[in-house]
TINULO-96397 format. One record per residue (C-alpha): residue number from 1; x, y, z; residue in one letter. Coordinates in steps of 0.02 Angstrom, whole numbers, plus 32768, in hexadecimal, padded with zeros to 4 digits. Example, Ala and Ser with C-alpha at 12.3 -4.5 7.8 and 13.67 -1.06 7.14 Angstrom:
2
+-----+------+------+------+------+
: seq :   px :   py :   pz : type :
+-----+------+------+------+------+
:   1 : 8267 : 7F1F : 8186 :    a :
:   2 : 82AC : 7FCB : 8165 :    s :
+-----+------+------+------+------+
***
This chain:
337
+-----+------+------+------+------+
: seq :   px :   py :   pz : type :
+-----+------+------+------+------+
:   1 : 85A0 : ABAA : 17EC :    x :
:   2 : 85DB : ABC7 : 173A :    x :
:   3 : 85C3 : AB0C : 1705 :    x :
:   4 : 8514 : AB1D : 172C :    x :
:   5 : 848B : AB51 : 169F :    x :
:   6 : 844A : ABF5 : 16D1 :    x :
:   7 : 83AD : AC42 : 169A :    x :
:   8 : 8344 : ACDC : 16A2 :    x :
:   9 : 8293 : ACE1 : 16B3 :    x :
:  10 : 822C : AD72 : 1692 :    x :
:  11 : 815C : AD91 : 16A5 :    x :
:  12 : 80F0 : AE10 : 16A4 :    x :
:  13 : 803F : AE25 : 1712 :    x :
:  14 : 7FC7 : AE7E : 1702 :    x :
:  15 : 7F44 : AE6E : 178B :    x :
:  16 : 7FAD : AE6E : 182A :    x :
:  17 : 7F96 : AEA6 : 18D2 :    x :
:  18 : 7FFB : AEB1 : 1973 :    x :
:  19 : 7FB7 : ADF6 : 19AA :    x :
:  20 : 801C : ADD6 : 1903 :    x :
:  21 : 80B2 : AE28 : 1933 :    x :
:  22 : 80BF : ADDA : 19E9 :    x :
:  23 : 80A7 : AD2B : 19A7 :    x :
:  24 : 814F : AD5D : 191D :    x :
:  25 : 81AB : ADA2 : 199F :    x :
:  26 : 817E : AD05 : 1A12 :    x :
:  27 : 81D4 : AC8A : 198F :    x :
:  28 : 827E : AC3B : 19A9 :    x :
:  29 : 82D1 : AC69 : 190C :    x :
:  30 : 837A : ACB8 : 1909 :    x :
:  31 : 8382 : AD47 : 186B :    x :
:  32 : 82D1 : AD77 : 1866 :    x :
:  33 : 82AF : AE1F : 183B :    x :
:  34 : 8204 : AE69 : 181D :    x :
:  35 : 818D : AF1A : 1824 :    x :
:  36 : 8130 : AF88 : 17CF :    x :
:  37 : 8152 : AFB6 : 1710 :    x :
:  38 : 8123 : B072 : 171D :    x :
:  39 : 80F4 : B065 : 1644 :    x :
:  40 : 806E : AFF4 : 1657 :    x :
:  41 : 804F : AFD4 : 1716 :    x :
:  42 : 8070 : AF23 : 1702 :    x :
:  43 : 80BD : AEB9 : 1791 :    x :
:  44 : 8176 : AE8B : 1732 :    x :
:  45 : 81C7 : AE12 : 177C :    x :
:  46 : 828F : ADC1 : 174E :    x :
:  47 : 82DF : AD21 : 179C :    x :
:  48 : 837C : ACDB : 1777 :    x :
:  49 : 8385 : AC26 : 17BB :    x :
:  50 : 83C1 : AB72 : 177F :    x :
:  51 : 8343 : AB03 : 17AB :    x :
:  52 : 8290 : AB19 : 1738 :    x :
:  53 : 8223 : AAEC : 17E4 :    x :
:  54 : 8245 : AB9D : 1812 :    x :
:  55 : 81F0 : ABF1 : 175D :    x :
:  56 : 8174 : AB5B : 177E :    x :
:  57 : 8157 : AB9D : 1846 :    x :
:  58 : 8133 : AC59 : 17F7 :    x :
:  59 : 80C1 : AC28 : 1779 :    x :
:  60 : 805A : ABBE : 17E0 :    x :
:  61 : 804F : AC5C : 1869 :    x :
:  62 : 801A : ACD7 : 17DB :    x :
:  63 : 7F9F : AC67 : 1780 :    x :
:  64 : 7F8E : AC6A : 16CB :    x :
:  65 : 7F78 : AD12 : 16B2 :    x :
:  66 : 8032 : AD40 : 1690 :    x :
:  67 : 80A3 : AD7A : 15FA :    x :
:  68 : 813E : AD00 : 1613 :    x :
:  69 : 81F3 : AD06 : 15B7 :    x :
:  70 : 8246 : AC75 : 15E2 :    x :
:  71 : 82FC : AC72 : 1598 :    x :
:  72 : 83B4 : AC67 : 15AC :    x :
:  73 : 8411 : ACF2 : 1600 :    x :
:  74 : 84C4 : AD1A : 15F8 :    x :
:  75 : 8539 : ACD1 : 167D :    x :
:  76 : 8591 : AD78 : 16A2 :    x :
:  77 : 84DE : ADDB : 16E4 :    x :
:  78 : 84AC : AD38 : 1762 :    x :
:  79 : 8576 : AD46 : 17A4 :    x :
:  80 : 8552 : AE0E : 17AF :    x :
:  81 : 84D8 : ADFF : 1820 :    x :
:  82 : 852D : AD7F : 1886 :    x :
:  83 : 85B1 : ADEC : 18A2 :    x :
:  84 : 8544 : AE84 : 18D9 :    x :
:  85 : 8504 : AE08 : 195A :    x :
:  86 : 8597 : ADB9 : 19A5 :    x :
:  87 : 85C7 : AE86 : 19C2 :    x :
:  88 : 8529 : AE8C : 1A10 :    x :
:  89 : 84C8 : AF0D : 1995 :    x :
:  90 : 8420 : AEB7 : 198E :    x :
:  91 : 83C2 : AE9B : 1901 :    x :
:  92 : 831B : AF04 : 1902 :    x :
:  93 : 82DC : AE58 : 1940 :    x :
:  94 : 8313 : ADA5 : 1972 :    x :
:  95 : 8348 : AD3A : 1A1A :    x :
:  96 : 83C0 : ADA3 : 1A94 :    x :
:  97 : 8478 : AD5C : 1A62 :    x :
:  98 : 84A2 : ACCA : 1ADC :    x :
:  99 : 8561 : AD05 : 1ADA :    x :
: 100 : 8527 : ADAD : 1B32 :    x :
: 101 : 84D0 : AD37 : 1BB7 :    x :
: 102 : 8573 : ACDB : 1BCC :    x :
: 103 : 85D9 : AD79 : 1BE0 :    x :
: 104 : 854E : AD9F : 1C72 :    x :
: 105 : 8585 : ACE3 : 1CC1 :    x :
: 106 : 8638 : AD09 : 1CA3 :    x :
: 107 : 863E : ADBE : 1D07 :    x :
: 108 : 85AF : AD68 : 1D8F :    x :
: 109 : 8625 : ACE2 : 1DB2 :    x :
: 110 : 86AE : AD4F : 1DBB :    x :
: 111 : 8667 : ADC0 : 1E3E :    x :
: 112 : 8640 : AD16 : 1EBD :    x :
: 113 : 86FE : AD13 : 1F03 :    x :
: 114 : 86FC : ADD6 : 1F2D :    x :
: 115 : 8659 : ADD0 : 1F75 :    x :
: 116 : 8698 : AD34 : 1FD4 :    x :
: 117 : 872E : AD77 : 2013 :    x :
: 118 : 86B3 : AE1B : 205A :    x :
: 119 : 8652 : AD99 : 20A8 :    x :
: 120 : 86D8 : AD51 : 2110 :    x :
: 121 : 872F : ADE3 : 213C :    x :
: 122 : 867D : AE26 : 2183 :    x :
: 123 : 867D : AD7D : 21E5 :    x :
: 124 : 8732 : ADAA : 2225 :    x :
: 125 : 86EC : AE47 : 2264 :    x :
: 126 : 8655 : AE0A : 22B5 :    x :
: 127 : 86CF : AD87 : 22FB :    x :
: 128 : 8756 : AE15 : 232D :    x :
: 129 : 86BE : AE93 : 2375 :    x :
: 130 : 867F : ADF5 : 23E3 :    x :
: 131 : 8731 : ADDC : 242F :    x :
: 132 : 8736 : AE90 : 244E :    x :
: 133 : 869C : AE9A : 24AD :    x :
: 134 : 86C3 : AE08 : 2524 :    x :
: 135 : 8765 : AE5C : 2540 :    x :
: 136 : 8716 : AF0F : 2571 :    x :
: 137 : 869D : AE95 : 25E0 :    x :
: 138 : 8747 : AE43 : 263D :    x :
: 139 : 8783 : AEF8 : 2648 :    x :
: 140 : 86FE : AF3C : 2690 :    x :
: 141 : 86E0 : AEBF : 270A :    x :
: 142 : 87AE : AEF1 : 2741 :    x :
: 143 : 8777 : AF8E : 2750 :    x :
: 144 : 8704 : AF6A : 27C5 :    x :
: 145 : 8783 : AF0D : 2831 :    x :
: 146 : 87F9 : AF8B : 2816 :    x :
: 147 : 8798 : B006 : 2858 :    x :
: 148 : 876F : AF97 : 28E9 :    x :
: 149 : 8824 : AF99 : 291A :    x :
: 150 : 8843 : B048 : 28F8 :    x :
: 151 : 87B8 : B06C : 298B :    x :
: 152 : 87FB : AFFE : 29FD :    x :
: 153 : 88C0 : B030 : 29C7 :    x :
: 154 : 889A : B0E1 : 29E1 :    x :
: 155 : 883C : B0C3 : 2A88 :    x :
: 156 : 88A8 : B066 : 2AF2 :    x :
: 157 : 8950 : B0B8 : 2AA8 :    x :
: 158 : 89A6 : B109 : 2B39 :    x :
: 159 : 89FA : B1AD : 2B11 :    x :
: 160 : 8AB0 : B1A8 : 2AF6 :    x :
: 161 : 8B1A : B214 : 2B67 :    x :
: 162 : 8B73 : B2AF : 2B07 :    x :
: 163 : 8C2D : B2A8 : 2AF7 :    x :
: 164 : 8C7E : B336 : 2B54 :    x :
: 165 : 8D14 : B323 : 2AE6 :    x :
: 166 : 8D5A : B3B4 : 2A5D :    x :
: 167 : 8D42 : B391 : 29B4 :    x :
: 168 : 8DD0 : B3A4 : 293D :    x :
: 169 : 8D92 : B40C : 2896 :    x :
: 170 : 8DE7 : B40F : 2812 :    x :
: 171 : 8E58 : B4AE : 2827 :    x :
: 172 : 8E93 : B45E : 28CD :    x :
: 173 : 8E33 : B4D4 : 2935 :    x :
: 174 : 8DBE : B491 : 29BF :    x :
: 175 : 8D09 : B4BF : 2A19 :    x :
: 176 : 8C9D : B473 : 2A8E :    x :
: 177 : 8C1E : B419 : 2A42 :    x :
: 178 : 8BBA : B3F7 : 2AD2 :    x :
: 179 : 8BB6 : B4B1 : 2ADC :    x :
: 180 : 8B97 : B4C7 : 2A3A :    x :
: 181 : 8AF7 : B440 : 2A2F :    x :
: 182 : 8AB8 : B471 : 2AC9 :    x :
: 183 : 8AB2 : B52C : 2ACD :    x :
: 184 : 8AB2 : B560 : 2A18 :    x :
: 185 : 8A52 : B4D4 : 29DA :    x :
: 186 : 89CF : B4B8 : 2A77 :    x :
: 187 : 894A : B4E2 : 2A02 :    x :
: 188 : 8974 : B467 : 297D :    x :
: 189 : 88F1 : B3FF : 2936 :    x :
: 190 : 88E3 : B34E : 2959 :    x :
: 191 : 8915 : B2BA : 28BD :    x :
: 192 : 8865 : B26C : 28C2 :    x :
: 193 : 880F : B312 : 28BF :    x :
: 194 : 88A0 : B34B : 2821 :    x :
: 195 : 8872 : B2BB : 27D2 :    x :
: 196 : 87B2 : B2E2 : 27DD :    x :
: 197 : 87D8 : B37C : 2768 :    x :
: 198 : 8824 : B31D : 26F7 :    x :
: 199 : 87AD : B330 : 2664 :    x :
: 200 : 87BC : B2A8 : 25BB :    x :
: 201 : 87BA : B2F2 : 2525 :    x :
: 202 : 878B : B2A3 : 2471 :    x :
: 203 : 8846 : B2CF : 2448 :    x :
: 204 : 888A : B251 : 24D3 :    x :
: 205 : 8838 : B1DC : 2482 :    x :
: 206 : 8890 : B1F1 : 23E2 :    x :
: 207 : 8937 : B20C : 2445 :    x :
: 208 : 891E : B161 : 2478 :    x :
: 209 : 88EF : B117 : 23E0 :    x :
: 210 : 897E : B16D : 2383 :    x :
: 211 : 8A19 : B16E : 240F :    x :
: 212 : 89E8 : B0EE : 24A2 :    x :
: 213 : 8991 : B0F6 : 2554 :    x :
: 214 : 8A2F : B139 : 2592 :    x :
: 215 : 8A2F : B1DF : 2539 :    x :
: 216 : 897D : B1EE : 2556 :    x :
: 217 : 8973 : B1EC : 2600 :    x :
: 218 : 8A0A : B25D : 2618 :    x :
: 219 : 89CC : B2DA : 259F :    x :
: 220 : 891E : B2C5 : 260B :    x :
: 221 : 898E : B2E5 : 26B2 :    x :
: 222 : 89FA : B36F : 2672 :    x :
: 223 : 895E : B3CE : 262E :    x :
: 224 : 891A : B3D0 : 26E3 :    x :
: 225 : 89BD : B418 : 272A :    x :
: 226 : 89C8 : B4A1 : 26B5 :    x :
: 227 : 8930 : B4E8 : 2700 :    x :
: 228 : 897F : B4D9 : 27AB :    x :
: 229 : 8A09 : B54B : 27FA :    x :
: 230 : 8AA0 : B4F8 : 2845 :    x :
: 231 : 8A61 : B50C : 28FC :    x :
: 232 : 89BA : B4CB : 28CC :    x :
: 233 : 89EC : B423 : 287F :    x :
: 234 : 89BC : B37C : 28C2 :    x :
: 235 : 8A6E : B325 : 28AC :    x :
: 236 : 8B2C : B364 : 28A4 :    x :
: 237 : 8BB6 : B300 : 288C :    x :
: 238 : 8C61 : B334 : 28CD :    x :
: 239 : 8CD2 : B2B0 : 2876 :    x :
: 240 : 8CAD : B275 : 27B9 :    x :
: 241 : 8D1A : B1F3 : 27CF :    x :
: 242 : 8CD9 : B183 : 2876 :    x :
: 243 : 8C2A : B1E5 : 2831 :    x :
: 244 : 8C26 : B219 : 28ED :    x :
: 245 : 8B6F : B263 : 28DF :    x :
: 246 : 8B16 : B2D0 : 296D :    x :
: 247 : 8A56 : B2AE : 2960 :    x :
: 248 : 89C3 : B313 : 29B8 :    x :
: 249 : 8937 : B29F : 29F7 :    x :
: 250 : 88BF : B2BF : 2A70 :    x :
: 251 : 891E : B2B0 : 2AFE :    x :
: 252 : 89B1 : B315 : 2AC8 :    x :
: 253 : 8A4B : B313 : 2A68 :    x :
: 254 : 8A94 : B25D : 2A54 :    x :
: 255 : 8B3D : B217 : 29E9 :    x :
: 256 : 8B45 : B18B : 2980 :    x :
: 257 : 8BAF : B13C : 28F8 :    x :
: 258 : 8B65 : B139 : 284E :    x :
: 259 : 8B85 : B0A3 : 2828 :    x :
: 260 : 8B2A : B065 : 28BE :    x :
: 261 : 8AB1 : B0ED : 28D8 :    x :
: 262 : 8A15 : B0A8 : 28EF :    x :
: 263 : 89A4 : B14C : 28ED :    x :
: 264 : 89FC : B188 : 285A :    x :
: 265 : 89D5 : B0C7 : 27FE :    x :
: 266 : 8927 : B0E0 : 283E :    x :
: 267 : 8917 : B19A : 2802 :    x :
: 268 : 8960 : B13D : 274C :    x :
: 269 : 88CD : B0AD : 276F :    x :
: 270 : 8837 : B139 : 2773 :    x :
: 271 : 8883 : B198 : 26CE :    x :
: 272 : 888B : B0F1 : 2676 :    x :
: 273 : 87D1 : B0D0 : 26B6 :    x :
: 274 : 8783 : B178 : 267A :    x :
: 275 : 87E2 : B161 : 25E3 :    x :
: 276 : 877B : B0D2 : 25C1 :    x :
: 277 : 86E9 : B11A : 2600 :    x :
: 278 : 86FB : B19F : 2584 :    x :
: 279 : 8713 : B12A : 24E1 :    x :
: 280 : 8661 : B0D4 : 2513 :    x :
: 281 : 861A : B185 : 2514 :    x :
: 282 : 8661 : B1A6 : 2473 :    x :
: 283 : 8641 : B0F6 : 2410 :    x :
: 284 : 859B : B122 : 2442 :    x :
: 285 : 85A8 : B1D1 : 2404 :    x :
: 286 : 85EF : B18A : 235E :    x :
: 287 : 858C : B0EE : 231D :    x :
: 288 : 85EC : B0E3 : 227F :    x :
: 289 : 867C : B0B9 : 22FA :    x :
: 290 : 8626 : B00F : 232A :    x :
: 291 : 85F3 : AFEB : 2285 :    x :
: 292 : 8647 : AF5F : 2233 :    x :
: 293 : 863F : AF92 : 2197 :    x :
: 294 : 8672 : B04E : 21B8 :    x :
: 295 : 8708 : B079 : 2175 :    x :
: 296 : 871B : B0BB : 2235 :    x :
: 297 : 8719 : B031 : 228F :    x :
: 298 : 87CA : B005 : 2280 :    x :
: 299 : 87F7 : B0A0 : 22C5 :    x :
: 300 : 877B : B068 : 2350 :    x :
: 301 : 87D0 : AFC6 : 236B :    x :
: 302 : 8885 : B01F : 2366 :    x :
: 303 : 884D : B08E : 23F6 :    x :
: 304 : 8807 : B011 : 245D :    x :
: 305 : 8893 : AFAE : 2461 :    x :
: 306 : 88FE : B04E : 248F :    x :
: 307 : 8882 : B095 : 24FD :    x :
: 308 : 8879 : B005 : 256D :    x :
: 309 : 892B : AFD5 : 254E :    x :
: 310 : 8916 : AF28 : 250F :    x :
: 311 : 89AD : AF36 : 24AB :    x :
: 312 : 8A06 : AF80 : 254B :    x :
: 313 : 8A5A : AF21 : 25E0 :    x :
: 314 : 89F4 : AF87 : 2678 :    x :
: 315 : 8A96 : AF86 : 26FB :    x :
: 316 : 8B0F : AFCC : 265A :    x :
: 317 : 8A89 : B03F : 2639 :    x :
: 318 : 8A5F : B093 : 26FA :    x :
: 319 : 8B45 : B092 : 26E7 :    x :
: 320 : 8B30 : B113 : 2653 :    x :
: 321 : 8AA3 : B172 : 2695 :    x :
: 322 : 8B02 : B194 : 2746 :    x :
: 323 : 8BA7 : B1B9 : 26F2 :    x :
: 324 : 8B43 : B242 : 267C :    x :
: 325 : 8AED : B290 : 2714 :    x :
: 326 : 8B8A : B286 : 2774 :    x :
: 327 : 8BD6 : B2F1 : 2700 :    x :
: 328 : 8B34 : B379 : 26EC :    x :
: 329 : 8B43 : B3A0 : 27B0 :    x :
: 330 : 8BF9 : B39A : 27E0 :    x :
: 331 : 8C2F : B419 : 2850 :    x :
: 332 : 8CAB : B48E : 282B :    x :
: 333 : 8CE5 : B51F : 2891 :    x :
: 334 : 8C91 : B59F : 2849 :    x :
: 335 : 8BED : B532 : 2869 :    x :
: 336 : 8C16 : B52C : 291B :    x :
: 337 : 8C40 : B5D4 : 2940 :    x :
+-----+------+------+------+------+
***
């Protein structure tokens, strides 16, 4: 730029009007600067350019009717205002500085690969939410079979005869529990009508999500017993370590094993169900829990997985429960006295 000639020219106007000004400010010329001389009310106008065609370009928008001063400038003012420009302080007026348009391109450009990346990981989520809901579809239509079997399980179960055999507690001293079941606990309620009590609360939902099905549904289980007394209870068990459980059903007072209790995996079936029951009702309670892009919804998809324990082997799980509950309503002396 400094090897070029560069020269100033300066003219004065004197009857202008705003069609005049719009036509200057219209022109493609770099350093123009131009308005009203508050002395005389002339238009005063400055360029600094290199090429004459410019001076020529201004004169022939003006007419004749202008006071021109057509000279040599020094080098140092033209470079001046170059450098006020490239900082981006405009001139009072001129063409917008390409260089700021650039920067614009730069930071655009550098804002596709983030807003790229957002876009796929929204696709991963639709992707993920799809898989989810074709899994709660497959689980539901379990449930339904399930609950098939449970009907028919519970209907044609025969009731298992009551061991007259004493018990050994745990201080070596002995009762009947025949007795016991049968005369201090006649009035006991039944499992399937304990487990209709059994209310799900928001908070076993979070259990699940934050310590596994398996503490959920034995904090669900235990929470019910509290509000029972001993003789009331739907299910004792007389050794923790066969889990030798005494349930009440309809037709009396029957013994299983846990491991191979099948009321007691049923009773486990139905809490799991309602569970699930309940995190519909509250998805649908909570919107921003099935929105994509709430920052909720991997909470959502944390507690599904727990709730219906996908991450969970179901035999390992029903294992845990019955060895927790085993424990809650084990029979000591004191309970059978």
């Amino acid at each position: 730029m400094e090897t070029k000639r560069i020269r100033k020219f300066t003219y004065f106007y004197e009857n202008w009007d705003d069609n005049i000004i719009t036509n200057l400010k219209l022109m493609s010329c770099k350093y123009h600067i131009f308005g009203e001389d508050y002395i005389t009310g002339f238009l005063k106008g400055c360029i600094y350019f290199s090429n004459p065609r410019v001076a020529h370009k201004i004169k022939t928008t003006l007419g004749g009717d202008i006071t021109v001063d057509d000279s040599d400038d020094e080098i140092s003012k033209y470079m001046e205002l170059q450098n006020l420009w490239e900082n981006g302080e405009r001139p009072t007026q001129g063409k917008r500085k390409k260089a700021i348009s650039n920067t614009l391109v730069t930071v655009t450009n550098s804002l596709v690969p983030a807003t790229n990346a957002i876009i796929e990981q929204n696709t991963s989520l639709i992707e993920q939410s799809k898989e989810i809901c074709q899994y709660l579809m497959k689980q539901n239509q379990q449930l339904l079979e399930e609950n098939k079997q449970l009907k028919q399980t519970t209907t044609n179960t025969n009731s298992m005869i009551i061991n007259n055999n004493i018990e050994k507690l745990e201080n070596n001293k002995t009762f009947n529990i025949n007795v016991f079941l049968n005369e201090d606990c006649k009035n006991a309620i039944t499992l399937g009508e304990f487990i209709n009590t059994l209310k799900i609360e928001d908070s076993d939902l979070f259990c699940a999500k934050e310590h596994g099905l398996v503490e959920a549904i034995t904090n669900i289980f235990q929470r019910g017993l509290e509000n029972c007394d001993v003789n009331n209870r739907p299910v004792h068990c007389t050794d923790t370590k066969r889990e030798t459980l005494h349930i009440k059903d309809d037709e009396g007072w029957v013994r299983e094993s846990g491991s191979e209790s099948k009321r007691m995996k049923n009773a486990i079936t139905r809490i799991s169900n309602n569970k699930i029951k309940k995190l519909s009702e509250y998805i649908k309670d909570h919107p921003e829990f099935n929105n994509v892009c709430s920052p909720q919804y991997e909470d959502c998809l944390q507690m599904m997985r727990n709730v219906m324990g996908a991450s969970e082997d179901s035999d390992k799980t029903e294992k845990r429960v019955l060895k927790n509950i085993a424990k809650s309503v084990y029979l000591n002396n004191d309970s059978g006295k």
